[in-house]
N, C-alpha and C positions, 0 to 999 in steps of 0.2 A: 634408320629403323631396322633392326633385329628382321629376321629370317623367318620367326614367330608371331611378329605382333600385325594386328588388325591394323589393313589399312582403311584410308577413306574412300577408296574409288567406289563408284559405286555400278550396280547394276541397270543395265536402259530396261529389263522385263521385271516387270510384275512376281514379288514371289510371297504367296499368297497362301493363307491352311484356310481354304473354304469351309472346312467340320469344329471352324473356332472362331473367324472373323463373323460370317454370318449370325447363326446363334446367338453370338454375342450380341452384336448389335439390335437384334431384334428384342432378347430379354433385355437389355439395358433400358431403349429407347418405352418397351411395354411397358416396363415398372416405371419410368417415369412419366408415360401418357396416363397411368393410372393413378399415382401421386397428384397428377394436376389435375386429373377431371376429376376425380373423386378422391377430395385430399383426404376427407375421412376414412375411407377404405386404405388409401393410402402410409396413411400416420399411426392411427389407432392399430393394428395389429404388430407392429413394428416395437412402440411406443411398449403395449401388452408385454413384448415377447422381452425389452429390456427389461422391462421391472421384475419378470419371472429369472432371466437370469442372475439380474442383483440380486433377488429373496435367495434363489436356490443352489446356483452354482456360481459364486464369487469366489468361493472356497477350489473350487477346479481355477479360476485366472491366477489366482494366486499361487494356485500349485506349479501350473506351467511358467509362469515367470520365474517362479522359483527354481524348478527345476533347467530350466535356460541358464539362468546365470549359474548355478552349479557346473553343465556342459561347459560353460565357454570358457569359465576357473579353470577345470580339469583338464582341459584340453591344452590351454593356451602353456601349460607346463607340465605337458605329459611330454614323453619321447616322441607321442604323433604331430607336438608340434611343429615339427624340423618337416614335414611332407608340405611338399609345394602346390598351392592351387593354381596345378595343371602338369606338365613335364617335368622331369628332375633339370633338366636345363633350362625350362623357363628362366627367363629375367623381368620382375616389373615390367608395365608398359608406362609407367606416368610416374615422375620421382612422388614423393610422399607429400609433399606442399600441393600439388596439382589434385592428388587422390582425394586428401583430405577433404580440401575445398569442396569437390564435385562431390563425395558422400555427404559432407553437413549442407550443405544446397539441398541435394535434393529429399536428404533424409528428414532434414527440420528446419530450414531457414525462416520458411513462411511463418511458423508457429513462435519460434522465436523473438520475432520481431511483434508479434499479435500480444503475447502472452508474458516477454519478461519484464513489465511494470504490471501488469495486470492481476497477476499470480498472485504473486507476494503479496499484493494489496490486499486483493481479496480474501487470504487467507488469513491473513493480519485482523482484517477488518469481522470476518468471520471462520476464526477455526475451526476444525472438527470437536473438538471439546473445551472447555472453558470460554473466559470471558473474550470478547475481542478487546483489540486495541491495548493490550499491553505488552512489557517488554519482553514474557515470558512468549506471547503470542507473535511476535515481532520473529523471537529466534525458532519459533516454531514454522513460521511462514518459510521462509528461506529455505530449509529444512526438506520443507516438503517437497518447495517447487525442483533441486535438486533431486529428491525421491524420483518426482514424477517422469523431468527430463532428462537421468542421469544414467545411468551404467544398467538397470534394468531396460529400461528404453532400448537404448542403444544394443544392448544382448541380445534383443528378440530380433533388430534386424539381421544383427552380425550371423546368428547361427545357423537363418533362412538364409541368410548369400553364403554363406561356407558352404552348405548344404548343395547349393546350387552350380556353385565355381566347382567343386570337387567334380561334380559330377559332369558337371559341360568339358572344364577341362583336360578333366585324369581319366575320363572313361568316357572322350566325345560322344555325349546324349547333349539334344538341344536344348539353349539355354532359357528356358522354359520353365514355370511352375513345374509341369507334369514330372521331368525329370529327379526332383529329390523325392519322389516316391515310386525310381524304378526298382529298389530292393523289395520292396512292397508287390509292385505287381509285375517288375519284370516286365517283358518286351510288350506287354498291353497297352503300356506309357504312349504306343508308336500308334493306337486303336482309338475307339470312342473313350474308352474309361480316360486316356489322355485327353484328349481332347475336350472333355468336361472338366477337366483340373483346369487346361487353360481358360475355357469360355469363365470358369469362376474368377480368374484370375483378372483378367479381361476387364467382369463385372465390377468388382473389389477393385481395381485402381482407378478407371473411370470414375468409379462415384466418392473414392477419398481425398482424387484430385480435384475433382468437383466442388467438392464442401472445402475444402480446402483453399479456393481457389476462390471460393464466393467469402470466407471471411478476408483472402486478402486484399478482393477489391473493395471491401467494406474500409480494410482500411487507408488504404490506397486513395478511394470518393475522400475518406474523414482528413488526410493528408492535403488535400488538395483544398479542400474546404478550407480548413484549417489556415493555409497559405496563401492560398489565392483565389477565396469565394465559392471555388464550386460548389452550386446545389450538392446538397446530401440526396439522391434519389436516386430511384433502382432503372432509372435508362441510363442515366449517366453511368452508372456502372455497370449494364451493359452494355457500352458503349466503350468504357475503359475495358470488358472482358475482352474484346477483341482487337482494342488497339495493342495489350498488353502480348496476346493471340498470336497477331504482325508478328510483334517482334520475335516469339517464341516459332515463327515458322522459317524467319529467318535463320534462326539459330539451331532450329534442327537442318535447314537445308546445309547450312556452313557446316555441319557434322559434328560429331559429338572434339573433335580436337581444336576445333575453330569455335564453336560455336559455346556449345556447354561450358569447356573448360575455362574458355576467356573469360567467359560471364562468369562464372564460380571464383575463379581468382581474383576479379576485380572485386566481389561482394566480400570476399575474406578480407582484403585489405581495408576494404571500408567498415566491416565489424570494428578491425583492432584500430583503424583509428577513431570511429565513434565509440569503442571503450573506452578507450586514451582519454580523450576528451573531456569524457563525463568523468570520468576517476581523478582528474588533474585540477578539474575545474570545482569539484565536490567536496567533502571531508575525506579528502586521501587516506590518511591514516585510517579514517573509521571503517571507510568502505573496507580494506584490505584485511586489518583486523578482523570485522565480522566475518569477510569472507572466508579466511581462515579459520576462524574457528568455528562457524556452522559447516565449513567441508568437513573439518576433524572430525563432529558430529554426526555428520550422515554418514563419513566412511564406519566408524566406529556404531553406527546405532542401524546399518544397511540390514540386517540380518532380521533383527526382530521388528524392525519396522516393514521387511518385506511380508513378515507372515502375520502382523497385524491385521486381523481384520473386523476390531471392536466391539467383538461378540459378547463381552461382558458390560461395554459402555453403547448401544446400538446408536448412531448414528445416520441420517440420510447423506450427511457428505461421504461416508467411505463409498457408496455406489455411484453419486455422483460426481465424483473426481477420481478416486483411484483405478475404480473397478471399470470404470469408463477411460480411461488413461491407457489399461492393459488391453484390454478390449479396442482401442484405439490401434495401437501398436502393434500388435496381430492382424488385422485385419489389412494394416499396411504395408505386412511382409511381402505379399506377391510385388507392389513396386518396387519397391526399396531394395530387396532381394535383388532381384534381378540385376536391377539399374547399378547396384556394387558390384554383386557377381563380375558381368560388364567390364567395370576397370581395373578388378584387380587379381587379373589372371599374372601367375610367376612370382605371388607372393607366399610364405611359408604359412600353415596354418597361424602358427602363433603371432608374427610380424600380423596377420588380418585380424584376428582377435583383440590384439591388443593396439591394435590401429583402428578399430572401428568401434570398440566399449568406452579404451582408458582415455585415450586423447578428446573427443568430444564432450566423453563426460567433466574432462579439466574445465576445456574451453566454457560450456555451459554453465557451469555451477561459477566459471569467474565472471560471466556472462550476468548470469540472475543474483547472485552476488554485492555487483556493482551496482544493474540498474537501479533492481530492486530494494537493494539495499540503499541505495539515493529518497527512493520515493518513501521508504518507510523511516525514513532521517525526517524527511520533510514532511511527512503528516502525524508522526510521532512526536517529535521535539521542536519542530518550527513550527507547528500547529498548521499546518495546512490543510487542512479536513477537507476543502473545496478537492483536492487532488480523490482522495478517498472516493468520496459523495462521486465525482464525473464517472471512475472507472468501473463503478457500480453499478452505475444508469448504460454506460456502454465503454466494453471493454478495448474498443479497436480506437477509441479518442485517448487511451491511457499515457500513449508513449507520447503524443505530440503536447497532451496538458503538462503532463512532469518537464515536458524542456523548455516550458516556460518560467521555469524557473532556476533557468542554469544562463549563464553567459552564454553567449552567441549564440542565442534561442534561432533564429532562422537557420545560420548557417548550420547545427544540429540537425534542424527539422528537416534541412533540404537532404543531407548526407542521411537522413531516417528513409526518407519518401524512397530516396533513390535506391536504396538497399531493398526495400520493398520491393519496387518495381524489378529488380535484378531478379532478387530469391522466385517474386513471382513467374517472369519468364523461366528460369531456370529448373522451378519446380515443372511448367507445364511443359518445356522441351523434352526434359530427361523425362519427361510421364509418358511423351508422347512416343518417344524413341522407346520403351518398356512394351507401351501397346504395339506399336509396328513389331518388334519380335514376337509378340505373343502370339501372334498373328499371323508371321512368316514362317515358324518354324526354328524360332530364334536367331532368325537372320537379322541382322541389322545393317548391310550395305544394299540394300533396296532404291530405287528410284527415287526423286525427291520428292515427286507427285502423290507416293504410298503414303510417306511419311507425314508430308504435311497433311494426308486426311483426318491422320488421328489429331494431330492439333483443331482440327473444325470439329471433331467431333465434340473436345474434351470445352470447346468454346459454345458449344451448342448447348451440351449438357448442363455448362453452369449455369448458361443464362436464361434457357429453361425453367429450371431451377430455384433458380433467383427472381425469375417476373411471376412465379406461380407461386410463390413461396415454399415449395419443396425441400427448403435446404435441410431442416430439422428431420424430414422425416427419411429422410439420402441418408444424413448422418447416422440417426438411429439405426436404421437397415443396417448400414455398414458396419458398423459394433456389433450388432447382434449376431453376424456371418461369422465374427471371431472365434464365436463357441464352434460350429464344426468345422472351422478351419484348425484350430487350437487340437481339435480331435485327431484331427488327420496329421498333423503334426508329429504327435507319440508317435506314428507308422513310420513318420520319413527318419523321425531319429532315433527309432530301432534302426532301421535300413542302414543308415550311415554309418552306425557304428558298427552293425557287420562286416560292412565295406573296408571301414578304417582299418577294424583288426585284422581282416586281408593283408591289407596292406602292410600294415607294420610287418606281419607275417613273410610277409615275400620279400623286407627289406631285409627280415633277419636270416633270410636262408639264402641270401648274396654271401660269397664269398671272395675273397682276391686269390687268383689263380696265378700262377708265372706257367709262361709258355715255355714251350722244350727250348734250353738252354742251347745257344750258338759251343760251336766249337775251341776251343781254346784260342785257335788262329783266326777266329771271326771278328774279334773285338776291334781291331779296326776299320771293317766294315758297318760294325755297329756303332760305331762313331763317329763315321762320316754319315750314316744314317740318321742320326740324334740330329747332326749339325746341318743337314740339309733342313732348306725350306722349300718345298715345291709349289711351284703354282697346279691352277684347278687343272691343265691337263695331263700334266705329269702324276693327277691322283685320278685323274680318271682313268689314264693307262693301267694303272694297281687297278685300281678297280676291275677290271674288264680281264685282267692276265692272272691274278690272284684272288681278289674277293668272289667272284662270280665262278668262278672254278671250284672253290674250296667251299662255295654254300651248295655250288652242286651238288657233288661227292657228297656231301653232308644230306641233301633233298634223298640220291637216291639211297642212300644207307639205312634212310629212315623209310621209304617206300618200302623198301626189302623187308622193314616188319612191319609192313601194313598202317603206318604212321602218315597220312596225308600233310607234303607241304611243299610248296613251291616258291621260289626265286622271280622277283622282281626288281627288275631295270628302270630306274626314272633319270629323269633330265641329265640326258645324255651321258649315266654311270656317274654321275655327283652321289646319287644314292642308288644300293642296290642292298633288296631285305630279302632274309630268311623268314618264310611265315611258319608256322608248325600248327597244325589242328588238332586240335584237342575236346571236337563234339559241344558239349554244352559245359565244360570246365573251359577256365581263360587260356587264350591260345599262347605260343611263344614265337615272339617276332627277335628278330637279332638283324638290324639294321648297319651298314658302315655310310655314313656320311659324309661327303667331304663339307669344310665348312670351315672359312675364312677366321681369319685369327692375325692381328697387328704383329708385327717382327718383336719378338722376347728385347733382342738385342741385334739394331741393324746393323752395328760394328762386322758383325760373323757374316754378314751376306750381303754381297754384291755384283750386280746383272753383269751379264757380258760386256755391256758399254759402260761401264765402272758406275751407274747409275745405284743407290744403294736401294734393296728392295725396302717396302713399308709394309708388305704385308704378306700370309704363308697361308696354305689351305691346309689342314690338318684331316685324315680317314677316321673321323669319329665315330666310336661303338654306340651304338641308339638302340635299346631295350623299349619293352612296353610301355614304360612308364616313365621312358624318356633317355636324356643321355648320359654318356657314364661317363664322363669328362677323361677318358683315356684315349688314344693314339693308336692303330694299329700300320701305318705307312713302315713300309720296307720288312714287315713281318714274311714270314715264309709262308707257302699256301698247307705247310702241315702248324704250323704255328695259329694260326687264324680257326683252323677245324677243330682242333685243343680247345680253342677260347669258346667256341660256339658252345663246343662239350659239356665244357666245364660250365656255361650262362643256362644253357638248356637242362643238364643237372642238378641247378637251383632253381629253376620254375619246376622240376617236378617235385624235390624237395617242399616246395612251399606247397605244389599240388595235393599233396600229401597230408602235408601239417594243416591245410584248410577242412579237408574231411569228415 
């Protein structure tokens, strides 16, 4: 493990944002004593407040999605996409099979399994305009449910975790809702206004995880049933809320690298071979065919279908599925956000954009594709209406009716259940690990005891919930918070993009400098210099006899015009930084490093006891924004004051061009 990346140890103290955990907890647990004692008070103004948003502003969800997926286009192949979320020497912490995994886990696994025979049926069965049940409506179904789960989805969370990694990483703010609106309000982020961002944040994953969590023990009881008898009834599933709970406590205490990512990987491999399965066992050819050409279709028709919103054909399904879709998906950023933010520090903007819109949106559209594409073979052409007719009456018996009609119906159903149970635990680990940072201050190596509360809590809430029958009107609520969260949005990505342009700004006022040239008769000390490899104490020596000299000289040069900055020493001269103040403009730090590095070629070096060295410590240049992958060992202490010069020269340069 890297020098940078999050470990698991964790802390034995409590670390706690009492102005976010409390709060929260008390609006959460209020709104939902009020929900169940008075469901009408509860439901009815929620219910009110959606239908107002469908009549009046659909046309605002549509524009923010819209405008979303513009950003994350422009971005993902503008020149900002080469800036990394976090240091210029960042490196990933999790290869891209591990990332992947843990983002469609906890971004949409649950809904996935709920919704992909479900969809398609339904929309089949009844489209937004014309008749159901034909071929035209068949390829219109497909269509949509890619619409719904596909590269817009996907954009609204990508652009909240860019938003969020930039900021925790490249300009350490905690990794926190509040944070992607420190351009916005500036150091207040650290005050109440912050701490109301998170309490909201708080509230919003709570109750997404919640509704979330109650339809996938709905389907989870119907699984069970299905297989092996169990009563359909709401103790039994809460009773499955918190066996499923267990396991998700376990998994947060094993840590998010034991615990989440095991679980995320296992449930990926069991997607692609429950794809396999059904696609081998089905009309192969048809499935892939159609799959194919309804993608070709949505990528080709993504545009005008996004700003469709049937105003000349007025429909109730556009409010009821799409407009509730968007509104879904916002409302979801505070987790999801975060929870990627989280794993994918030391990635380049672009490599996250297009690792968190393009790849998913594949996976899903081959996803709903197949199944969907199964069940709409089998009630369109094999006449199976019975399949239709079930997933009508209830949408969580969809996926286990349809695999009764494929070869090795159980062992499907079991490898179905079990994917369930997985996404389930994994959605409410990674929910639970979101709420403990939100809560700490964006800390996530907290005691095991912290963490596992918010798993009780998120167990509490559902089954609450679920025995009071609350879930519709949690749900409701939580669509509805879309709209001024959607508001607050436009501020965070102004903010951002101030930031960005900063930044590209200060990349282009870097320049490469050469140090004051050696003397003619130096060159073979400069070559025995190349060809050495030093260990950590022979750079801590440089360090201490030239770097710490030469940033002096440099500290009082700059005091002499009234320039505040001072020189620091850490672990034992491995690192020693120039800081420069610069009042309420970005400061300039100019760090040297030492920092371990495999032997180029162990041929060239060999220990005293002919042992061949494997590894060399390198004096690396470390800027604000990270490091500069150059060398400065055996430099001269006027060579190094040059370098500072000339790096300090282009942070005012860019001071300047920011203006």
């Amino acid at each position: 493990m890297s020098e940078h990346q999050h470990t698991e140890q964790r802390n034995s103290r409590f670390t706690l944002d009492a102005a976010v955990c409390f709060p929260a907890l008390i609006l959460l647990f209020g709104a939902i004593a009020m929900v169940l004692l008075i469901p009408e008070a509860g439901s009815n103004p929620f219910a009110g407040v959606q239908a107002v948003i469908v009549d009046t502003a659909s046309w605002f969800y549509v524009l923010i999605v819209s405008l979303i997926a513009v950003i994350v286009a422009v971005l993902a192949f503008s020149r900002y996409g080469d800036i990394k979320l976090g240091p210029d020497h960042a490196e990933p912490e999790y290869s891209f099979l591990s990332w992947f995994a843990m983002l469609f886990s906890a971004g949409i696994g649950i809904g996935m399994m709920f919704y992909g025979i479900a969809e398609p049926v339904m929309h089949y069965l009844s489209p937004p305009t014309g008749p159901g049940g034909t071929p035209a409506a068949a390829t219109e179904a497909i269509q949509i449910s890619y619409f719904h789960w596909g590269f817009n989805a996907w954009a609204t969370y990508a652009v909240v975790a860019m938003i969020l990694a930039y900021f925790a990483y490249r300009h350490d703010l905690p990794l926190t809702l509040r944070s992607a609106f420190y351009p916005l309000i500036g150091e207040r982020i650290h005050g109440p206004v912050g701490a109301a961002v998170d309490v909201f944040a708080v509230i919003c994953t709570t109750c997404g995880i919640s509704v979330s969590l109650g339809l996938g023990v709905l389907q989870i009881n119907t699984g069970f049933n299905y297989l092996f008898g169990l009563p359909i009834d709401v103790w039994v599933q809460v009773v499955l809320i918190f066996a499923t709970m267990a396991l998700a406590t376990v998994s947060v205490i094993l840590g998010l690298d034991t615990g989440i990512k095991r679980l995320s990987e296992i449930n990926i491999v069991l997607a692609v071979l429950l794809l396999l399965l059904i696609l081998l066992t089905g009309p192969t050819a048809l499935l892939l065919s159609g799959t194919l050409q309804n993608f070709g279709a949505y990528v080709a028709g993504l545009i005008p279908r996004t700003l469709d919103m049937y105003v000349y054909d007025q429909t109730d399904w556009f409010g009821g599925w799409t407009i509730f879709y968007w509104g879904w998906w916002i409302s979801w950023t505070p987790f999801v956000g975060v929870f990627v933010a989280r794993i994918s520090r030391g990635r380049t903007i672009r490599e996250f954009l297009i690792g968190v819109t393009v790849v998913p949106t594949l996976f899903i559209c081959l996803w709903m594709g197949v199944l969907g594409g199964s069940a709409l073979e089998l009630i369109g052409n094999q006449g199976v209406t019975e399949l239709g007719t079930a997933v009508q009456e209830n949408p969580a018996v969809g996926l286990f009716r349809f695999m009764e009609f494929l070869p090795a119906t159980k062992i499907l159903s079991v490898i179905s259940l079990l994917m369930i149970v997985i996404f389930f635990v994994t959605s409410a680990d990674s929910g639970a690990m979101v709420l403990n940072m939100l809560s700490a201050k964006g800390v996530d190596n907290t005691p095991a005891l912290q963490r596992t509360l918010w798993t009780l809590v998120i167990a509490l809430a559902a089954s609450l919930l679920l025995l009071g029958g609350g879930l519709q009107a949690l749900q409701t609520a939580t669509i509805a918070s879309a709209l001024p969260f959607a508001i607050a949005l436009l501020g965070a990505f102004w903010g951002f993009g101030r930031a960005i342009l900063a930044d590209g700004a200060k990349r282009d006022a870097h320049s490469t400098h050469t140090p004051p040239a050696m003397a003619a008769e130096g060159w073979r000390e400069r070559l025995r210099v190349l060809l050495d490899y030093p260990d950590d104490q022979t750079v801590q020596a440089f360090q201490r006899n030239t770097i710490h000299p030469a940033m002096q000289s440099f500290a009082s040069a700059l005091a002499e015009r009234g320039v505040a900055a001072r020189v620091i020493t850490e672990d034992d001269a491995l690192s020693v930084r120039l800081e420069v103040s610069h009042g309420d403009e970005p400061d300039f730090s100019y760090e040297v490093r030492a920092r371990l590095h495999p032997m180029p070629d162990a041929s060239l070096s060999a220990g005293t006891s002919g042992d061949r060295a494997v590894s060399f410590y390198r004096a690396e240049v470390h800027l604000t924004e990270g490091g500069q992958d150059y060398d400065v060992m055996g430099w001269s202490q006027e060579q190094v004051i040059v370098d500072i010069l000339n790096q300090y020269e282009d942070h005012l340069h860019f001071l300047h061009t920011v203006r």
